[in-house]
N, C-alpha and C positions, 0 to 999 in steps of 0.2 A: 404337651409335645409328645407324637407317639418316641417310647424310649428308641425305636430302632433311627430314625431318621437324630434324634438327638445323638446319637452313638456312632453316627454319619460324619455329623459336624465336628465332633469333638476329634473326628479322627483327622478334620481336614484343617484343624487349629482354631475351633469355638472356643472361646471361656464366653460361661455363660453366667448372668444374676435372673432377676425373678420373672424378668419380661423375655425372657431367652438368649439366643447368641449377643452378646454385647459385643464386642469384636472378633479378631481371629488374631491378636497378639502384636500388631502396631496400630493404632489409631490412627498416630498422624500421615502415616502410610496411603490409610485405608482411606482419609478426608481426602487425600490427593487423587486417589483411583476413581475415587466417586464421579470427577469430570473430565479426568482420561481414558478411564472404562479401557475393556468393557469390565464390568462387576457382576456379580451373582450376589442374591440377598435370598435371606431365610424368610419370607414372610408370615409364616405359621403362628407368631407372637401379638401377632397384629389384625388378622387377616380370617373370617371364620364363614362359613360355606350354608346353605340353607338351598337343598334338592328338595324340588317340585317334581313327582311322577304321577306319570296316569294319564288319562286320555284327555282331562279340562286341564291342564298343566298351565298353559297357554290365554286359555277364558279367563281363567280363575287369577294370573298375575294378570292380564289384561283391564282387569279388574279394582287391581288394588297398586299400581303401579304407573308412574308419569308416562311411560313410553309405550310404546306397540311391539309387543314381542314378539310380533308375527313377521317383523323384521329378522328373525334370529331362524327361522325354518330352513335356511339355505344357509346357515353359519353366521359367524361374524361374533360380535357382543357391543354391549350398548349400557351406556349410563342410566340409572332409572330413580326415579325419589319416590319414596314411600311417606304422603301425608297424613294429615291429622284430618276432619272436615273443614278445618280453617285455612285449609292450604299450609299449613305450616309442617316442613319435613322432620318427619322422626327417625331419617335415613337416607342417605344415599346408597346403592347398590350396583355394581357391575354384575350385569346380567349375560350369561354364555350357554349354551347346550353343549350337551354332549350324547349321545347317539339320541334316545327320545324323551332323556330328564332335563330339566332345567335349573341353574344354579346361579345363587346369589350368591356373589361376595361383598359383604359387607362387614364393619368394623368388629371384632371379635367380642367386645365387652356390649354390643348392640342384640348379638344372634339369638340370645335367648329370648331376651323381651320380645324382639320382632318375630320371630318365630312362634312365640306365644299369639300373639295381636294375629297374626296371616291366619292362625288355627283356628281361633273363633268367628271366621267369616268361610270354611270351609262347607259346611250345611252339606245340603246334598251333591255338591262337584265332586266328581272323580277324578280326587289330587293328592298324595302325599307328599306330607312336607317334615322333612327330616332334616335335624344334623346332618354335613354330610365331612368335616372337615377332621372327624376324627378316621376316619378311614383312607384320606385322603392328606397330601401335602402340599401347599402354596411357596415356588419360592417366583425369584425374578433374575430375570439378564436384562442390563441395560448399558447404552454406550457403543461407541465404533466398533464395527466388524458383529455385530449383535446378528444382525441375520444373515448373514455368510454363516456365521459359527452353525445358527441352526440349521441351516440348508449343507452344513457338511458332518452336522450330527445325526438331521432327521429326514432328508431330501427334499425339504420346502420350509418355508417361511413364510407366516399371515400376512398379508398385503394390511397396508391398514384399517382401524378396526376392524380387522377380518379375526378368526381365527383355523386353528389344524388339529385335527384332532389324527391320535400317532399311538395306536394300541389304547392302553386307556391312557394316557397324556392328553390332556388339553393344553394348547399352546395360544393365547390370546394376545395380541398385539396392541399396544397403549397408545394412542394419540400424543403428540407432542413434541416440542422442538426438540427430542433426542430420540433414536430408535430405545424402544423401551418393549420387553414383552413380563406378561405374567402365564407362569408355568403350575398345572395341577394336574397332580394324578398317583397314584399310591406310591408308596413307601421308594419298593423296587427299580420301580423306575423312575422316578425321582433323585434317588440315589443314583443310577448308571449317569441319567444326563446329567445330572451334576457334575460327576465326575470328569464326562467329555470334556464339558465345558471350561472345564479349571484347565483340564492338559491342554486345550488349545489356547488359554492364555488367560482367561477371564479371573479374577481375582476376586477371593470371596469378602463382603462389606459384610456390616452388622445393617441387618434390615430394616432398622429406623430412617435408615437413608431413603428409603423408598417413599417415606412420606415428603421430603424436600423436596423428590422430584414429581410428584404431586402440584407442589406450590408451584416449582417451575414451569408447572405445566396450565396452571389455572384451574384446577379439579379440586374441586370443595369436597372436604369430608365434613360428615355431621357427626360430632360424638354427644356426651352424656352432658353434655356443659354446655351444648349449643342446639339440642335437640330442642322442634318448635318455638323458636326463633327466628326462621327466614321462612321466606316461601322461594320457591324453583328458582325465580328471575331472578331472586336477587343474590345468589350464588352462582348466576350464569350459566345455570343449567341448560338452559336451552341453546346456549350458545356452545356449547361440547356434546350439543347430541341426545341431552340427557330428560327431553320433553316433547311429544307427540299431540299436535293441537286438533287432528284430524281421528285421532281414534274413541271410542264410546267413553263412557263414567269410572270414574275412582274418585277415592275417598280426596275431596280438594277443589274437586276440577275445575268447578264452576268458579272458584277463586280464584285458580292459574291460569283460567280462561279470560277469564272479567281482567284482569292485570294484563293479557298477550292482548287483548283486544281494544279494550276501553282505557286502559292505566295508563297513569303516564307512573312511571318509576322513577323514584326520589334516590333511590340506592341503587348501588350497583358493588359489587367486588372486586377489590385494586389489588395488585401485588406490591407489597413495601419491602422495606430492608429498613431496619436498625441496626446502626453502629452500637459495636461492642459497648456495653457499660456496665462491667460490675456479670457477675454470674447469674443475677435472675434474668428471666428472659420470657417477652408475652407466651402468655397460653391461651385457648378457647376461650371468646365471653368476653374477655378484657375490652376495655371503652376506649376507644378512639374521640381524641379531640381536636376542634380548627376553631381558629379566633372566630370565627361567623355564627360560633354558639357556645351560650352558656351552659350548656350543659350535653353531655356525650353526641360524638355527630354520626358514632362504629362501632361496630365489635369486631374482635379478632374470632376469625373463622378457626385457622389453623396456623403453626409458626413451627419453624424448623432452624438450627442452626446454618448457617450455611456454610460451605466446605470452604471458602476463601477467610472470610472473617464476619463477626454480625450475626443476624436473624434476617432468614426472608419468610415473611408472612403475608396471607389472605385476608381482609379486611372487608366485611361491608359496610360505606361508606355513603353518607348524602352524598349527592355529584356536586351539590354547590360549593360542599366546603373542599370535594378532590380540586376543582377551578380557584382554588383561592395558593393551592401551593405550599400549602403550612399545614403540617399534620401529627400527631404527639400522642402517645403511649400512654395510656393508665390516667392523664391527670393535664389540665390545659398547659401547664409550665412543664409536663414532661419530656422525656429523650421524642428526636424529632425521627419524626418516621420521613424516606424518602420514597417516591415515587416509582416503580421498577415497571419494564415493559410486560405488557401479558403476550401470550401468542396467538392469540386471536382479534379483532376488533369489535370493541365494545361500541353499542347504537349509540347514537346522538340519545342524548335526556333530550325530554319532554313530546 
């Protein structure tokens, strides 16, 4: 965490442990403002940045990336999966510009490896790809009056997924049943809007919340415990925007072509809730079971506390055992997962 932005926090009531701001000095305060908003979150703990410059900037993701980035020429940002040649995602990434770089943000403990992997398929494209998150700050506003606040901070607001760019601030807008935006751009300014944002009311979370509202939202992340284990579809990528069937080759495609065209898809990813039991609580990876098999029918994609009470977690799941109604944690007799709405509509199987 650059010291100045942490020297920010601290001044606005951070305590911090090793993953960064953990609160701002009530929790239970803070679980309640999570879905009364609006809130502000430090994403920097979480959240790490990967700039593409230069004239193939564009080619060169076009390349190595599920979507068409040539969507992004006229603004906006866009969900994008970075595969293996199995179709299998070693990444999800939120992809945005800003004047004529392009930027991933993708999970902070992912940046280097992927960063790595993008670099050995450079050859002769005129592209660099840097770090870009140390120079740079990620937080977030999300919740009522979210973009009023920005439109009388910064005189506009991103329509959805659109985004604004405001000196060097990038201002991206998050798809989903709550206005949600994601904010970057250095230190300084970072720090002023921040600041706005709190005096006109927004109340600062601990940035872990950010990933609940992910789940809420049906947005798969991939981490180090789930990496090459799903392909596109069956994290519902394509159904957030996050897969382009019209644009040339990357590393996959033919896999996540052959599944969009010819497949019939057995899985798909459900939002659950587990009631409280005890303080362990699913992580990535974890098996999902239903009486209609003897052995694992899921894994847990991602799990969050949720601010009421419980776990609400992403799952991919057979569809046959979702149609059976009976679903369990870690083990066939385990805590029973319940079913929770997504906000989008998932295809008919088969």
């Amino acid at each position: 965490m650059h010291p100045d932005w942490k020297e920010h926090l601290a001044s606005h009531g951070a305590l911090f442990d090793e993953s960064g701001a953990s609160h701002f000095g009530n929790e239970t305060a803070e679980r309640r403002a999570v879905t009364a908003g609006p809130v502000l979150l430090d994403l920097g703990a979480y959240h790490g940045l990967i700039r593409a410059s230069g004239t193939d900037s564009v080619t060169f993701l076009n390349g190595q990336l599920t979507n068409d980035l040539r969507r992004l020429q006229s603004g906006g940002n866009l969900l994008a999966g970075y595969c293996t040649p199995q179709g299998r995602l070693l990444a999800i990434a939120r992809v945005f510009r800003h004047g004529s770089d392009y930027f991933m943000r993708l999970p902070l403990d992912l940046r280097d490896a992927i960063l790595d992997r993008l670099r050995r398929y450079v050859l002769r494209s005129k592209v660099t790809l840097e770090q870009a998150d140390g120079e740079r700050v990620t937080f977030g506003l999300a919740g009522p009056r979210a973009p009023e606040m920005l439109r009388s901070a910064l005189g506009a607001s991103p329509d959805e997924s659109g985004s604004l760019e405001s000196g060097d601030l990038t201002v991206l807008h998050i798809p989903g049943p709550r206005d949600r935006f994601e904010l970057v751009g250095s230190v300084s300014s970072a720090r002023s809007l921040w600041s706005t944002l709190q005096n006109e009311g927004a109340r600062p979370v601990a940035g872990h919340w950010w990933k609940w509202f992910d789940v809420e939202a049906g947005i798969a992340d991939v981490g180090r415990d789930t990496q090459e284990k799903f392909v596109p579809q069956t994290v519902n990528l394509e159904l957030v925007g996050g897969v382009s069937f019209e644009k040339g080759c990357y590393p996959g495609q033919e896999i996540v072509a052959r599944v969009h065209y010819l497949g019939r898809l057995k899985e798909r990813m459900y939002r659950l809730h587990l009631s409280r039991s005890g303080d362990d609580e699913p992580k990535p990876g974890d098996a999902i079971y239903a009486p209609d098999h003897a052995q694992a029918t899921g894994a847990v994609v991602q799990a969050h506390a949720a601010p009421d009470d419980g776990v609400d977690l992403l799952a991919v799941v057979h569809t046959s055992s979702v149609a059976t109604g009976e679903l369990h944690w870690r083990t066939p007799d385990g805590p029973r997962l319940d079913l929770r709405p997504l906000p989008y509509s998932l295809p008919h199987p088969g």
